[in-house]
N, C-alpha and C positions, 0 to 999 in steps of 0.2 A: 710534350715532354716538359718536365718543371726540374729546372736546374737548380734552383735554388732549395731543394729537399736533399742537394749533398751538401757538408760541411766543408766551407773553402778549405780549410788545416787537410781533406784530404787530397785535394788536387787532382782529382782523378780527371781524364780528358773525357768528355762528355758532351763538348761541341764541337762540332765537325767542321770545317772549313774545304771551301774549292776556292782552287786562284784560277784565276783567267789572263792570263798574260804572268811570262816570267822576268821583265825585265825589271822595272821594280818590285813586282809581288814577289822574287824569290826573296825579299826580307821577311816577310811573314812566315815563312818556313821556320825562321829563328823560334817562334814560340813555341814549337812542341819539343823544344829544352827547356821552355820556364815553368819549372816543377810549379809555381804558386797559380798557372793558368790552368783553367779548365780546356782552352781553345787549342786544338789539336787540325794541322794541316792536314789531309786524309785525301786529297785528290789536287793534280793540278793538269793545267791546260796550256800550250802553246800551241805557236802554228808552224815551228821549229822543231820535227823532232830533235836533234843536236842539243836545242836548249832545253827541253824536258831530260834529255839520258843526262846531261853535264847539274843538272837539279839535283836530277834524283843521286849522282854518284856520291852527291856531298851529304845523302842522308842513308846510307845503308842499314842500319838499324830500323828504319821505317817502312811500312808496308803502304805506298801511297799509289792509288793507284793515279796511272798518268794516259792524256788521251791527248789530240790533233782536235777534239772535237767537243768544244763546252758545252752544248747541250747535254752530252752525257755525263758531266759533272751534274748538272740542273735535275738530272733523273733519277738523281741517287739520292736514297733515304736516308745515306748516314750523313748528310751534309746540309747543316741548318743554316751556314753562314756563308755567303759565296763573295771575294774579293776580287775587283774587278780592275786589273794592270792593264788592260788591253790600248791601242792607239787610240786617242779622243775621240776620235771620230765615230770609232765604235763603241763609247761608251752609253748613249741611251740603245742601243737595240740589248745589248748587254746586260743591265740593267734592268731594262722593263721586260726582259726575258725572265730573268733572275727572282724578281719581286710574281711575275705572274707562277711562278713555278713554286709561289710559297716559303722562299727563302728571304731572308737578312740579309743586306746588302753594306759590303764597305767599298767606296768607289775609290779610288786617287782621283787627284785632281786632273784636271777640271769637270765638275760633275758631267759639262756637256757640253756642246759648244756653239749654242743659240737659244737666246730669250723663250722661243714656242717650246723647245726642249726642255728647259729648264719647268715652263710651266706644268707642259705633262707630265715629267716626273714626279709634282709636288703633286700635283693629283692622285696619280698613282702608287705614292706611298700611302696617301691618305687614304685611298677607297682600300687599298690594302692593308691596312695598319700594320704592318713592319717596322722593324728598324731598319735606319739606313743613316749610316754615316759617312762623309766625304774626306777622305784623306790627305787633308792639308798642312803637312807637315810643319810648317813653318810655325803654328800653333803649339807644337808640342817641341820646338826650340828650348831648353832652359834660360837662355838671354831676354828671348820675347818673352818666356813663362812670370818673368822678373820682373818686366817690363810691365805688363800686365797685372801682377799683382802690389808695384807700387803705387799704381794709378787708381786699383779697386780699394788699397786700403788707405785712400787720402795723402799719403807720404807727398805725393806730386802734387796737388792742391789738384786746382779745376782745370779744366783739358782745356789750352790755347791752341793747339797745332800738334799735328802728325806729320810723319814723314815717313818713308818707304822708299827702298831699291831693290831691283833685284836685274843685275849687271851680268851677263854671261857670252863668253864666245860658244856661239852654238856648233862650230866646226868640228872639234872634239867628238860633240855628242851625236853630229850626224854620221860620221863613222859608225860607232857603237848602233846607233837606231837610225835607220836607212829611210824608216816609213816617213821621218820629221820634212823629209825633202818629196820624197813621192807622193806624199798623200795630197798636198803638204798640209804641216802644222800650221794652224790658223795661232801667231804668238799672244794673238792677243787675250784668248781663251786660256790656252796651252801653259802659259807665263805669267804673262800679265794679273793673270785670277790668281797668283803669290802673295804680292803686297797688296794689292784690290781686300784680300781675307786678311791680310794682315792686319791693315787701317779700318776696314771695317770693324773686328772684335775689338781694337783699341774703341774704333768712336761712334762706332753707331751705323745706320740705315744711313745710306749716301743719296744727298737727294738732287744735286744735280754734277755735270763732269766737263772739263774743257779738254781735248785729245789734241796733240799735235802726233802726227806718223809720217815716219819714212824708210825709205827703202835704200839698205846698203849697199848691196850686194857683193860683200865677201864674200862669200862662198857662191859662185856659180850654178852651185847644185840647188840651190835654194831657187823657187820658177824667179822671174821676172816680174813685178809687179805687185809683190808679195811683201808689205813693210812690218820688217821688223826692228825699230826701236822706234821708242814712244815715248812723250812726257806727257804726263797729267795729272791735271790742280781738281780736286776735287770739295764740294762743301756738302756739308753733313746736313740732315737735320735738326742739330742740335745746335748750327752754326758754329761749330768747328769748321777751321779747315785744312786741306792736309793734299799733299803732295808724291807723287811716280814718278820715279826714273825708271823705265825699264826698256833696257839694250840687250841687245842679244848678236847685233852684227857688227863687234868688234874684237882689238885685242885684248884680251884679258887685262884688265888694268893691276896696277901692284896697290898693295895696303889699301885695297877698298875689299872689303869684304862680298861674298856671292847677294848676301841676302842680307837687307838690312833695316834697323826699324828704329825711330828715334820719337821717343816723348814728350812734348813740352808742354807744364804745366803751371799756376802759378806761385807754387811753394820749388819748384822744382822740374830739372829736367832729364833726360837719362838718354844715350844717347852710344846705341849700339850695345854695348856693354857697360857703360860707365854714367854715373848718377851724381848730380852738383843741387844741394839742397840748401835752399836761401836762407835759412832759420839760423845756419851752421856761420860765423862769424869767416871773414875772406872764401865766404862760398868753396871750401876743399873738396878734391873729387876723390869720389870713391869710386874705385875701379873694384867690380865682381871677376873674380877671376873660374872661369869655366872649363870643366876637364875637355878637352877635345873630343867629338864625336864624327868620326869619320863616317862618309855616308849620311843616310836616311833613313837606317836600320833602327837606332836607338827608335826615331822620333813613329817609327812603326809599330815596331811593340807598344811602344805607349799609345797611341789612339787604338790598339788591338785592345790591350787590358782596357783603355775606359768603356770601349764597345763591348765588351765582356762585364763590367760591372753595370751597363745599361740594361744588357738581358737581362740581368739576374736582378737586376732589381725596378725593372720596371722603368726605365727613364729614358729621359728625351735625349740623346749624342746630342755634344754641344755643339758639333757640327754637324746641325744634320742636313735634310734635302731641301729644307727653308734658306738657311745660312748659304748653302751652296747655289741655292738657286738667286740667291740675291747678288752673291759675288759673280753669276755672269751675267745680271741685268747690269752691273755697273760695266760689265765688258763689252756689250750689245749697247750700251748707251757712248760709251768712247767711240767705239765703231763709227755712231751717226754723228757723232763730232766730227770726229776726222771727216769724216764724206759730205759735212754741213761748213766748215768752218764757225760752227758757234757751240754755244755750250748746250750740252742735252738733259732732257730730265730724265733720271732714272726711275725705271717700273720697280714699286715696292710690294704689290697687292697682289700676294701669295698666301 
């Protein structure tokens, strides 16, 4: 099928989409209102019925069909793209299900949640040539999107140092999603691969990591043994170098934001939202002021459309199974820190 013989001004939906998990994936539902998409949701999966009927009640006008069983998503011909929300744990069986069944893959993060994983995957995109995009939202932040394009178009001078948090009381969320504690969530993959993708698109292939880890235990429900907060100093190969906070087993702190990413350059530095550039006489800061975007919804659509203007024109997602697989060699190299006490080298050679 060749999308690109319809004219975008018509809009018509023409690529079919299956989600596989409805807890984040039901954002992607939001595109079959955006008249300017071709990407039309047409099938979704839970292992909930509860949360497929409470999905679907919110889209009555749609004919979507819905199943307990994502393989029968995988077996339908009207579904070229398949999005893959499921727990980490199951995201390579998911995945390389997906990709063998001839379908486009957009995954959330974390593509997967071990190095040999990550490797197979790149594989199997490859012997497959598919697309396959990794849903890291944090990329498609407009703060970071700024951040990011100060530092490409020079504004910042040359890259001294990075920096990353991403700060969260996970108790909330284990209510809401039950599996974070049964399974459990490995944070280092689960989380940690946030600002890991964040620092990396700022500065490059990470070539070695120091991991310090430990274990809260706030929440009971969370096993015993199982750490979750972390700090890690990371150097690039560029010799940059750049910095993790990321907690997850405490109380929510005040005026520090969830997710955070700071610049420092030598014309300039930017830092969260706010930019001080040396050229400018008493260095005055200019604060970008950003409309609020509740949720993770905006920053979904938008890796939805770029994955949509990849199909159609042929290109590489700028996050694709490469990118992704590299943001969990630097999470598999943390690991061997922390369990080495010294610093590790990170696998680049994907």
């Amino acid at each position: 099928r060749d999308w690109r013989l319809i004219p975008m001004a018509a809009a018509q939906k023409t690529i079919g989409v299956g989600i596989i998990g409805l807890g984040m994936g039901r954002n992607a539902l939001r595109i079959n209102a955006d008249t300017n998409s071709r990407l039309e949701v047409r099938a979704i999966c839970d292992v909930s019925e509860d949360s497929i009927s409470m999905v679907a009640s919110e889209y009555p006008d749609g004919d979507i069909f819905q199943t307990t069983e994502y393989r029968k998503i995988l077996d339908r011909a009207d579904i070229d793209v398949v999005g893959i929300y499921s727990p980490d744990h199951l995201h390579f069986k998911h995945l390389s299900d997906a990709l063998e069944a001839g379908k486009h893959v957009i995954c959330t993060k974390p593509l997967v949640v071990s190095l040999d994983e990550a490797k197979a995957t790149v594989d199997l995109v490859r012997r497959t040539g598919l697309k396959f995009l990794v849903g890291q939202t944090c990329r498609f932040v407009p703060r970071f999107m700024a951040a990011k394009e100060l530092l490409d178009s020079g504004d910042l001078g040359e890259l001294l140092f990075v920096d990353s948090h991403y700060v969260h009381d996970m108790r909330p969320v284990f209510d809401r999603t039950p599996w974070r504690y049964e399974a459990p969530q490995d944070f280092m993959y689960g989380c940690v691969c946030h600002p890991v993708d964040l620092l990396r698109w700022v500065a490059g292939d990470v070539e070695e990591v120091f991991c310090y880890g430990s274990e809260s235990g706030m929440d009971p429900r969370y096993p015993k043994g199982q750490m979750d907060n972390f700090f890690i100093t990371l150097k690039f190969k560029s010799g940059v170098l750049g910095r993790i906070l990321a907690v997850y087993g405490l109380v929510e702190p005040p005026r520090l934001p969830m997710n955070g990413l700071s610049v420092y350059g030598t014309k300039g530095s930017f830092v969260e939202d706010t930019a001080v550039f040396d050229r400018f006489a008493g260095q005055p800061e200019w604060n970008m002021k950003f409309r609020p975007e509740p949720g993770h919804g905006n920053e979904v659509l938008r890796y939805m459309r770029h994955f949509e203007e990849c199909l159609l024109e042929d290109k590489r997602p700028s996050v694709d199974e490469i990118e992704g697989a590299k943001c969990i060699a630097v999470c598999s190299a943390a690991w061997e820190s922390v369990a080495s006490g010294q610093p590790a080298k990170v696998f680049n050679d994907f």
